[in-house]
C-alpha positions in Angstrom: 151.0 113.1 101.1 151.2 110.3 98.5 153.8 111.2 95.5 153.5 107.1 94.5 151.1 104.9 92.2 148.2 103.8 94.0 148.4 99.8 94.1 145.2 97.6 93.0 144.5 95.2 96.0 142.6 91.5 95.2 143.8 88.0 95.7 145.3 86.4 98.2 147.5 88.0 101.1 149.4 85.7 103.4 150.8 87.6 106.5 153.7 86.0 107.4 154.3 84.4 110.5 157.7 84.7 112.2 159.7 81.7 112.8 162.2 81.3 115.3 165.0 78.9 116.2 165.9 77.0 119.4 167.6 79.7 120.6 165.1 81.8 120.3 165.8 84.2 117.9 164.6 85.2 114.2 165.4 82.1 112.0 165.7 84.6 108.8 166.4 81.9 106.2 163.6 80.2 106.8 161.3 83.2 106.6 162.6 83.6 103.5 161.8 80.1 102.1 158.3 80.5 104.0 157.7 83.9 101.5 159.4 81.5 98.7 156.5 79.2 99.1 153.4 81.0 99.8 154.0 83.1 96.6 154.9 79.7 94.7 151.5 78.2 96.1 149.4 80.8 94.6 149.4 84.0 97.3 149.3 87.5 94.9 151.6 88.7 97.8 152.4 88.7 101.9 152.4 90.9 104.8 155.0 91.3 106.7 154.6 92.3 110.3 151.0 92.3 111.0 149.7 90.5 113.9 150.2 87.0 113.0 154.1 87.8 113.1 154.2 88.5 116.7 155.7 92.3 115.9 154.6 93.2 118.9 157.5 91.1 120.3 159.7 92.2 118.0 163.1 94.0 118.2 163.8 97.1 115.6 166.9 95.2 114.3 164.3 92.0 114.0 161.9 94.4 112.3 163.8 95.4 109.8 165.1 91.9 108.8 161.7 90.5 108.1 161.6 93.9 106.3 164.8 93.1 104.3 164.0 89.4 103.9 160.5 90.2 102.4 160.7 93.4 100.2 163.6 91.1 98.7 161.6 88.4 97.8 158.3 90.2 97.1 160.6 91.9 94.5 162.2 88.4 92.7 158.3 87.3 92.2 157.1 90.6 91.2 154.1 90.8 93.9 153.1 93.0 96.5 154.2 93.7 99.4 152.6 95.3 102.1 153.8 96.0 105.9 151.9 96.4 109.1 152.9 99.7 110.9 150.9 102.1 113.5 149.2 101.8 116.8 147.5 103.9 119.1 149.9 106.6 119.1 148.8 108.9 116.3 152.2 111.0 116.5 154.1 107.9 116.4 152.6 106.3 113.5 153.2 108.8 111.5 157.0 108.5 112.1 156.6 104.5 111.6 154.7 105.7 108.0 157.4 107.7 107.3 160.4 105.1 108.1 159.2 102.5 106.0 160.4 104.7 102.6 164.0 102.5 103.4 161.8 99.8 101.7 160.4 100.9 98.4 159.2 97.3 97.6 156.4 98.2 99.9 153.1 99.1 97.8 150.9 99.7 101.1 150.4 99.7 104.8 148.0 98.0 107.1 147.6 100.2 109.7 145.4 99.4 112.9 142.4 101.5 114.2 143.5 102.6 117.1 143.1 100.2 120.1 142.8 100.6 123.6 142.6 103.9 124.1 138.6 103.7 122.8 138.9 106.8 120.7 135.5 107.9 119.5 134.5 107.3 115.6 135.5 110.9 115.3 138.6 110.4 117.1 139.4 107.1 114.1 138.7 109.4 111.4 140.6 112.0 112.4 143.4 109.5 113.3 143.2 108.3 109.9 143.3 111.8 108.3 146.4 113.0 110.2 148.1 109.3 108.7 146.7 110.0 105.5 147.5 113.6 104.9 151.2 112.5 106.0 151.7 108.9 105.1 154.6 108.2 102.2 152.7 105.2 100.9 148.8 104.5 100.9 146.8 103.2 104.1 144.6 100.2 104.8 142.8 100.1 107.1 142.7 97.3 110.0 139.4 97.1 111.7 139.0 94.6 114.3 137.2 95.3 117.1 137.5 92.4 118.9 141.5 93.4 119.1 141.1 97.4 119.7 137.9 97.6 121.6 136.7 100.1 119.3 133.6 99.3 116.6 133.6 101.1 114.1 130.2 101.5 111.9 129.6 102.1 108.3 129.7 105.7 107.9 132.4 105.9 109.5 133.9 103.3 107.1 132.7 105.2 104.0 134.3 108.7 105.7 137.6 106.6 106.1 137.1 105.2 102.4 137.2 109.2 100.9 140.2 110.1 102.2 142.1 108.9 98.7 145.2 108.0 100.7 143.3 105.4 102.2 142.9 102.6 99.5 141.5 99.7 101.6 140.3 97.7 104.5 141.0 94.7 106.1 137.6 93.7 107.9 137.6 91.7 110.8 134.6 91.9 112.7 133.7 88.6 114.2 131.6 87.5 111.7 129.0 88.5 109.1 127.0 91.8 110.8 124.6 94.1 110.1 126.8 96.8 109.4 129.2 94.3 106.9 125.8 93.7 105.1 125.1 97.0 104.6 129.0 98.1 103.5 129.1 95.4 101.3 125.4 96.4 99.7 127.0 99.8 98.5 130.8 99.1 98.7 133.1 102.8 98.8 134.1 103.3 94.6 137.8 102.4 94.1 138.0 101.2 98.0 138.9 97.2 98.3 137.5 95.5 100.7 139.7 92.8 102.0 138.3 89.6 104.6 140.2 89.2 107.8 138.7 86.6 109.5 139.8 83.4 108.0 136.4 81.6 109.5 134.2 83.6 107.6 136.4 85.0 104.5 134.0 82.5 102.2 130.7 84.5 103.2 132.5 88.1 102.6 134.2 86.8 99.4 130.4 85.8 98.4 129.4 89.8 99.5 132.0 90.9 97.4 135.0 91.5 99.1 138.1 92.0 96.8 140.2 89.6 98.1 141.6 88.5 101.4 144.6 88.2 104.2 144.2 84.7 105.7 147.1 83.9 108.3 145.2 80.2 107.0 147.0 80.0 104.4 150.4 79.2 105.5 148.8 75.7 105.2 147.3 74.7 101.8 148.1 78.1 99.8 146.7 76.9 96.8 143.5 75.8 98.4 142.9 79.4 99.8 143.9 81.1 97.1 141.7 79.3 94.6 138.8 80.2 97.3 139.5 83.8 96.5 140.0 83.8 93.0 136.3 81.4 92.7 134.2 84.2 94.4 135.8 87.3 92.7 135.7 85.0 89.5 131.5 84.1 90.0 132.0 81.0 90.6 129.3 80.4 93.3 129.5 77.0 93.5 133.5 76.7 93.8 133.4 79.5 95.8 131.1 77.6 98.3 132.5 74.2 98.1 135.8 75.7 99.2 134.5 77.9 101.6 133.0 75.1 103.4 136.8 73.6 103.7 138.4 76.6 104.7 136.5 77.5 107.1 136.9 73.8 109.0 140.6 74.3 108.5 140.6 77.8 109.7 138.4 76.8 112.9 141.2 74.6 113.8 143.9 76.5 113.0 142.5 79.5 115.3 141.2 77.2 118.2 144.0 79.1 119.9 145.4 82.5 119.9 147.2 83.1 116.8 149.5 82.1 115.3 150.2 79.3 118.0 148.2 76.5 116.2 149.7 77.5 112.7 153.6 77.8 113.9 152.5 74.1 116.0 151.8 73.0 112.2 154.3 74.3 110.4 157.0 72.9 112.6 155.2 69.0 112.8 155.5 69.5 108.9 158.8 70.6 109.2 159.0 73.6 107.8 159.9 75.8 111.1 162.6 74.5 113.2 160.5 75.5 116.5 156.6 75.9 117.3 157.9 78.8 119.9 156.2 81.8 120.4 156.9 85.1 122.4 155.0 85.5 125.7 152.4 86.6 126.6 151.7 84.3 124.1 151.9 80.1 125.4 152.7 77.6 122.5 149.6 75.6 121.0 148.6 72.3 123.5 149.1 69.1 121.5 144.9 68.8 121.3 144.4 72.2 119.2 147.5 70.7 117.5 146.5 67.5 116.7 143.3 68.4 115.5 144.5 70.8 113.1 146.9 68.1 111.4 143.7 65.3 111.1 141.6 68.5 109.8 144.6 68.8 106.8 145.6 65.2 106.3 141.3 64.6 106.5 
């Protein structure tokens, strides 16, 4: 149960990727210049170890680096910080909840609906309670079905948004649905609704979405940041100018599975010493890369 202040979530989120050198291994100072930068460019704070960071792939001692590494700088800018934990494993996410208290820069967690497994909608919200009614720190939800194989519908959502542990969502979906139209028509009070697919964060901004985590905006921070703050600001027709160039960049950016295309990127800028990747994932071909570069210098 929560014995913290309950953070307020809008703006711009920037889950970090990881970067490694040539021999492999976690290149630490330059994650920590990567955080330096995003938060410099305009990002009101980073992820660390969601999906785009390859955590999956990760060692416990590497874990707890980019852990180190980010609650340090998250603290010298004064932003948030919030940390991917959980999987399908309801007992063992709560002990992942509960180990993240060595880091009290951490304001939240993004926590996945559980994947794989197919739980029913039942099965999700009684996952969710279980984290909830033992989680140090508040939850947000991840729902992205085409990840976990498991859709989740609007009331379900709104049951999820009354557990008060559970301050958020990241929303994923694909696209612009039915069932996002309808959440956003009657958005869950004091509930932020965060866009997750970097294609389409423009149109959710537009439905009123609170802010957003765009794995994007590694590349041209400022540009996706001032995307956010023109939609939550009413600024339709900044909102939709950017939008439109976003969502080119994004399209190239996530021609392949992420973050491939954006590590390719950051290294031909030279800002990563390596575009490598941890299988199963392959390193971006030099088409997706290439296109991605004329997209940013277009």
């Amino acid at each position: 149960m929560l014995g913290c202040m309950i953070p307020t979530l809008a703006g711009l989120y920037v889950p970090l990727i990881t970067p490694f050198g040539a021999d492999g291994e976690l290149a630490p100072d330059v994650l920590e210049k990567l955080a330096h930068e995003v938060l410099d460019d305009g990002a009101a704070g980073i992820v660390a170890l969601g999906t785009t960071s390859e955590s999956a792939t990760l060692t416990i001692a590497e874990r707890r680096t980019v852990l180190d590494l980010c609650a340090r700088v998250s603290s010298e800018h004064g932003t948030p910080l919030i940390a991917g934990a959980g999987s399908n494993d309801t007992a063992a996410s709560v002990q992942a909840l509960r180990e993240l208290t060595a880091w009290p820069e951490i304001e939240a967690v993004l926590t996945i609906v559980p994947y794989f497994t197919r739980p029913s909608e039942d099965g999700v919200v009684a996952h969710f309670t279980r984290l909830a009614s033992e989680s140090p720190l508040p939850l947000i939800v991840y729902n992205v079905p085409y990840r976990t194989g498991r859709s989740i519908g609007p009331d379900t959502l709104r049951r999820l948004a009354a557990l008060p542990e559970v301050i958020g969502l990241k929303h994923a979906v694909g696209g612009i649905d039915t069932d996002t139209v309808e959440l956003m028509a009657d958005p869950p009070e004091h509930f932020a609704i965060l866009a997750g697919d970097d294609v389409f964060a423009s149109p959710l901004l537009a439905l009123g979405a609170a802010g957003a985590i765009l794995a994007s905006a590694h590349l041209e921070t400022k540009l996706y940041a001032d995307l956010v703050n023109a939609w939550c600001a009413g600024d339709c027709i900044g909102g939709r100018a950017l939008g439109h160039r976003t969502a080119a960049l994004s399209a190239e950016l996530f021609a392949e599975p992420n973050p491939t295309v954006i590590k390719a990127v950051l290294h031909a800028q030279g800002r990563i010493p390596t575009p490598a990747v941890r299988m199963p994932l392959l390193s971006a071909t030099p088409a997706a890369t290439n296109a991605a570069l004329a997209r940013l210098t277009g």
